[in-house]
N, C-alpha and C positions, 0 to 999 in steps of 0.2 A: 276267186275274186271277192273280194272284200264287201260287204253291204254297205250301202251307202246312209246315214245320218239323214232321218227325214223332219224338214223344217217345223217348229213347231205346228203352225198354221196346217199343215198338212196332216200331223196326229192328231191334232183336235177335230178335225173333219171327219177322219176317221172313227175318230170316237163316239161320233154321232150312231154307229153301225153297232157299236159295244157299250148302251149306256150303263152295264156296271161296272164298268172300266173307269176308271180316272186315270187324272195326269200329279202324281207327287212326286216330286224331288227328278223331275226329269225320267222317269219312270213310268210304263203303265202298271196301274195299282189295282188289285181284285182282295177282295176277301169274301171267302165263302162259312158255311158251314153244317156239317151233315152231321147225318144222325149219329153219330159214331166216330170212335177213331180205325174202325175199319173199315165204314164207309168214305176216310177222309185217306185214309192209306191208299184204298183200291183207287178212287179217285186219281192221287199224286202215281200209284204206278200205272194207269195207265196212258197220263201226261208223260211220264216217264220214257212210254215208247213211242210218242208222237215227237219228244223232243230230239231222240235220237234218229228216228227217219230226218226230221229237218233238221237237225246237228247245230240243234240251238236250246240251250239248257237255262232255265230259269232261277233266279232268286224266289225259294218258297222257305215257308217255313209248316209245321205242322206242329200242333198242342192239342193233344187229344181230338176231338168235333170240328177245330177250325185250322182253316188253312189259309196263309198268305201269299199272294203271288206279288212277285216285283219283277218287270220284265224292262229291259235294256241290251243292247248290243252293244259290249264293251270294246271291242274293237274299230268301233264305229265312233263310241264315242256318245250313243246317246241311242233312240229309239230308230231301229229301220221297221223295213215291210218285213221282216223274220217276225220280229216282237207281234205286229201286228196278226199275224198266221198263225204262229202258236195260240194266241187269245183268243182269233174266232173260232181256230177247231178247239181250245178248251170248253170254249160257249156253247158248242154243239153238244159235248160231252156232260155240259152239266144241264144242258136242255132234259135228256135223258134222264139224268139221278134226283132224288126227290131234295133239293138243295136250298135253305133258306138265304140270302142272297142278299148280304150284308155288304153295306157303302163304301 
């Protein structure tokens, strides 16, 4: 079954729960950055295995220390509860690593 497109009003509420999250371009938007580009690797691989248990894979990017996340359900069409799940267990993940925690 398909994930269903959650109305804006309802990821912005949600957002309240992840506030270094934003909302650009239809998208939830993170940017971190560690100490390292092998703190910023380990990081992405081990999003990597959480995205695979939820079978939901993110728009990142990686340049040495920073990392960008862009999360959407393009099947959907725009942001479901997937997008929203992957971001909080990322949260938790970088609760964890010593992470400077960029807008």
């Amino acid at each position: 079954m398909r994930p269903a497109k959650l109305e804006e009003a309802e990821v912005r509420r949600e957002l309240a729960e992840l506030p270094h999250w934003s909302l650009r371009s239809g998208k939830l938007h993170r940017e971190l950055r560690f100490g390292d580009f092998v703190e910023a690797f380990g990081f992405m691989s081990s999003m990597a295995l959480v995205s695979e248990a939820l079978n939901h894979h993110p728009e990142w990017s990686n340049v040495y220390q920073r990392v960008v996340i862009e999360l959407s359900t393009h099947d959907a069409g725009g942001i479901t509860k997937l997008d929203l799940e992957w971001a909080r267990r990322a949260e938790r993940l970088i609760e964890r690593a010593a992470v400077d925690k960029i807008a």
